[in-house]
Every structure is written in structure tokens, then in C-alpha cells.
N, C-alpha and C positions, 0 to 999 in steps of 0.2 A: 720508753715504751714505743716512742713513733720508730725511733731509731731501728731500734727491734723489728719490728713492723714492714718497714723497708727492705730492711735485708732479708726479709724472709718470702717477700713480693720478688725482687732482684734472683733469689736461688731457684725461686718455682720459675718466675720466667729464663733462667739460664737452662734449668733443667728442659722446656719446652723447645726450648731452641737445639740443646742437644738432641734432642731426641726425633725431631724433625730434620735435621742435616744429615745433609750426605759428602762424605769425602769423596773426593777423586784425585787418583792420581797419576801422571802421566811423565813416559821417560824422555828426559831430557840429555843429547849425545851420547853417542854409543863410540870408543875409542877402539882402537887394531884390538886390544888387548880384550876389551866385554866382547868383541865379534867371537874371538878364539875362542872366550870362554863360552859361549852358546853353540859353537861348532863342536866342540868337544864333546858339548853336553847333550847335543841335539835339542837343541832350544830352539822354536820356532822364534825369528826378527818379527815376524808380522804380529806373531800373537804379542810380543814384548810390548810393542809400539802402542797397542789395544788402551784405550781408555779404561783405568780399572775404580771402581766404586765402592762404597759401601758404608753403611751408616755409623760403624764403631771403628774405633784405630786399631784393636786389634785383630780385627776381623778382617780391614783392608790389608794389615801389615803380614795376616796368615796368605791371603793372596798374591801379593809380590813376592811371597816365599816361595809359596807353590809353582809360581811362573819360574823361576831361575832353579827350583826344584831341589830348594835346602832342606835339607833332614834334619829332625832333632831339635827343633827349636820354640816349637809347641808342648805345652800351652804355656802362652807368652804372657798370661797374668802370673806365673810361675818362675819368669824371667829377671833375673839382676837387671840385667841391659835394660828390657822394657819398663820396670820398676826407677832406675835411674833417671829415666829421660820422658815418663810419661806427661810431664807439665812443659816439657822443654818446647819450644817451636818447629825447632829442626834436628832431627834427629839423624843416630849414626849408630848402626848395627853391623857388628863382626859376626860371619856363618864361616863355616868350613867348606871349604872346596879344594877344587885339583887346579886352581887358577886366579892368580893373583890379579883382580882387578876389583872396577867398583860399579855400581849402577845408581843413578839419581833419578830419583824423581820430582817432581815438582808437585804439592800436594795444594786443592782450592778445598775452599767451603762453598757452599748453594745456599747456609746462611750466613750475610755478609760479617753478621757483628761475630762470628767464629775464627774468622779467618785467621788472624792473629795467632793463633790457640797451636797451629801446626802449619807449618810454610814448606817444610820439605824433610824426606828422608832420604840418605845413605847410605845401598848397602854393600858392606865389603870384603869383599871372598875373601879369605886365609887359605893359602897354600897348605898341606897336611906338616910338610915336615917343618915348615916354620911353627907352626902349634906344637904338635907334637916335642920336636929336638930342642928347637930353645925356649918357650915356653913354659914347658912342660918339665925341662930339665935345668934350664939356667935361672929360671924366674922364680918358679911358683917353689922349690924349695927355700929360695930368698923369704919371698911374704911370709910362708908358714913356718920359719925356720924358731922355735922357742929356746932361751936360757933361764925361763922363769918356771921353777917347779909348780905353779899352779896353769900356767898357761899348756905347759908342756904335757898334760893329761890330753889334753882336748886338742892341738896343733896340729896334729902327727894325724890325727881322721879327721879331719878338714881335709889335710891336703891327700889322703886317699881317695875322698872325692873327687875333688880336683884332678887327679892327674888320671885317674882311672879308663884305662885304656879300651876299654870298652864301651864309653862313652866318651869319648875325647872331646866334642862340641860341648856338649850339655856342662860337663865338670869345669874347663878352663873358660868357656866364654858365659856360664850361668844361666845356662838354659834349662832350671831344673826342669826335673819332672817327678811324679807324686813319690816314688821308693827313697828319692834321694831327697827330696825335701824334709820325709820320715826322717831319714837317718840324722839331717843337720838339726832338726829339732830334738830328738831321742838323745844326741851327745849332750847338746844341754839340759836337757831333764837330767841327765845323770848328773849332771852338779849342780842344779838348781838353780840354772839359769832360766825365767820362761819365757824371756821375750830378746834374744841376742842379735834380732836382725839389724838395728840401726845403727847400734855400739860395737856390733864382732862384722857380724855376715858380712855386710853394704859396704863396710871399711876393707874388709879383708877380699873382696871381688871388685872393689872399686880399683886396688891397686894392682890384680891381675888383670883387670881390664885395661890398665895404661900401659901394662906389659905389652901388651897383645898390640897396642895402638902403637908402641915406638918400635914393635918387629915391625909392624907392617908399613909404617914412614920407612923406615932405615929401609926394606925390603925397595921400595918404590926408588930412593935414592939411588941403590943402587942400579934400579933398570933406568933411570934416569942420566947417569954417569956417560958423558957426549962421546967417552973414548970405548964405549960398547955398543953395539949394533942393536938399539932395545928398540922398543915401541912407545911412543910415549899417552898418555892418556889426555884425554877429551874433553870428559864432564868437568862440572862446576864443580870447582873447591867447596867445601863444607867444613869449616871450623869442628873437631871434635870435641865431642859434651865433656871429654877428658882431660881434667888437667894433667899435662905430664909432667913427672918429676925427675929426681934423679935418685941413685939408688941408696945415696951418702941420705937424702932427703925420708928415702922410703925405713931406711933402718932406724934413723933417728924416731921416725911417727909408732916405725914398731916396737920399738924401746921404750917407749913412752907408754903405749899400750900394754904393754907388760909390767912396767913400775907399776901402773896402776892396779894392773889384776894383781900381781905381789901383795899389795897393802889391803887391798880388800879383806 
């Protein structure tokens, strides 16, 4: 009972503490590459540099969008990405853009026992045709590709999501929004699935998301490569929240995933 007790003292005061704290987050180095990208964009440097605040993470996170002036990525309680990484420390968000580069910020608390809780986010432009060409063409038929007649009902509109060219951010990196959240729930009602986010959804955008993550390494690689004229980048490394795999690794998980729906 005391036990009990405690922990329910401990929640209210966490809760108090959340609710009083304010994030701030502030950029730290700007590489040839994020300058291009703001010239491009006509992104004001001065405004970039701004101390940015606010009392929720996604509310601050809708802010650093707006500043670099990513589309499509709201509302981010809607998001695979932000649903993946919401407990994590430091986080790492892929948007679309016309320019391959990255932006960090350094993130504090104003209550000190928070701090811990979020240390820094990264976010990382995608180039279009890298989304788009191999992504969109070499990948995501990979993850969604079924041999199993009961998976194979439901595969094939997943990955119309997904690639759906009309929303290319939102499908491939999981930035739902409310039509397309309908639709990936309605495909499971039709077979009687009522809850397929942790065991289908989060599995099957987790592995499009390492997609996205080893274009965009391999991309940087090769601007990296000493025998081309490239630019090299700045900011602080940031471990990604993604494990990568391989694709020998990735078939095998979806094979697995399938024997299983089979037997059901």
C-alpha cells in the first residue's frame, strides 16, 4: 500500500514538473551544406540562430519545422518518427527537402530533474529523388513485398500508402495524417484486426525508416568521397534511433512475420 502510495506521489510530482518546464532549443554549427540549404530556401541565418522555446516537445518540434519550413509533417502525435523516439533522449527526424544536409540542435530543460528526458534533436533533409527513386522504388516494395495468401490481402494497400506520390513525405517517412491514418485502420477492420500498430504498422515503418536512414548515410558517403569536390558537414554526430540492418536480415524478419500471419 505504502509502495502504491509513493508511486502515485512520484507521478503527480513528475506530472507538475512536466507541466512547468520549458524546452529550449538552440543550433548548434551550421556546415557549406545547411548555409546552401537556407539560401535555397530563403531561410533567414539570423532567425535560425533565435533561441526557440516551448513547453511541449511537440509543439517545440512544430517550431524547428516551421523555421526550416518542412511541409507535411504535422500533426506529429500522428507520426511513426515521433511515436518511435518520444521516450528517447536525442532524437533524429528525416523531412523532405531539395538538399541533402542536417540541422542540430541542442535541447535544455528550465527543470533541472528533466533534463535527461531530451538532450538533443536532428533534423535531416532528404533530397526528393533519393525518397522518391530508391526508396520508394528499391525499398518499400522489398518491406511490403508478401508470398503469404493471408498477408497478401492487406500488403499491397499498405504499400499504396506508402509510396503514394501525392504525398511522398507523409507515406515513406510516416508522417500520417487524419485520411491516411483512416485508411491504415479500415484495412484492418476489414480482417479483423483492431489494434495492428505495435505487431504490423511500427514493424513495417520501422524498417522503412532504416531504409531512408542507409540512403541518406550512403548519400553523405558519397559527398564525403576525398576524390570529389564536395562540402563536408559541421554539426555533431548523432547516433540514429535506428537500427540498421541488412536486407538478407530485413527478409528473413518479414518471413517470419508472414509464417506467422499463415498460421493464425
Amino acid at each position: 500500500m505504502r509502495d502504491t502510495q509513493l508511486s502515485i506521489e512520484d507521478d503527480m510530482l513528475r506530472r507538475q514538473r512536466q507541466w512547468s518546464n520549458t524546452w529550449i532549443a538552440q543550433l548548434e554549427g551550421l556546415g557549406n551544406d545547411e548555409e546552401q540549404f537556407c539560401r535555397n530556401s530563403h531561410i533567414s541565418l539570423k532567425k535560425l540562430h533565435r533561441t526557440v522555446m516551448d513547453r511541449g516537445a511537440p509543439e517545440l518540434l512544430t517550431k524547428l519545422f516551421g523555421l526550416l519550413q518542412v511541409k507535411d509533417v504535422t500533426p506529429l502525435r500522428l507520426s511513426h518518427q515521433y511515436a518511435a523516439q518520444e521516450h528517447l533522449p536525442d532524437k533524429v527526424f528525416y523531412v523532405l527537402g531539395g538538399w541533402r544536409c542536417r540541422f542540430f540542435f541542442r535541447v535544455a530543460a528550465t527543470i533541472f530533474a528533466l533534463q535527461e528526458d531530451w538532450l538533443s534533436v536532428e533534423i535531416r533533409i532528404c533530397p526528393a529523388s533519393m525518397m522518391l527513386t530508391h526508396v520508394s522504388q528499391v525499398h518499400a516494395p522489398l518491406i511490403f513485398t508478401s508470398t503469404c495468401p493471408t498477408t497478401a490481402a492487406w500488403l499491397p494497400r499498405l504499400l499504396a500508402i506508402a509510396v503514394d506520390a501525392t504525398k511522398p513525405s507523409r507515406g515513406l517517412l510516416g508522417y500520417f495524417n487524419c485520411d491516411q491514418l483512416n485508411s491504415i485502420e479500415g484495412i484492418f477492420e476489414d480482417i479483423g484486426e483492431p489494434d495492428p500498430w505495435p505487431s504490423t504498422i511500427d514493424f513495417l515503418w520501422s524498417y522503412l525508416l532504416t531504409a531512408v536512414d542507409e540512403e541518406w548515410m550512403s548519400f553523405r558517403n558519397k559527398l564525403s568521397d576525398p576524390t570529389q569536390l564536395a562540402l563536408q558537414d559541421s554539426a555533431p554526430a548523432v547516433t540514429p534511433p535506428l537500427i540498421l540492418t541488412t536486407h538478407s536480415a530485413l527478409a528473413e524478419e518479414l518471413h517470419q512475420m508472414e509464417s506467422c500471419a499463415c498460421l493464425d
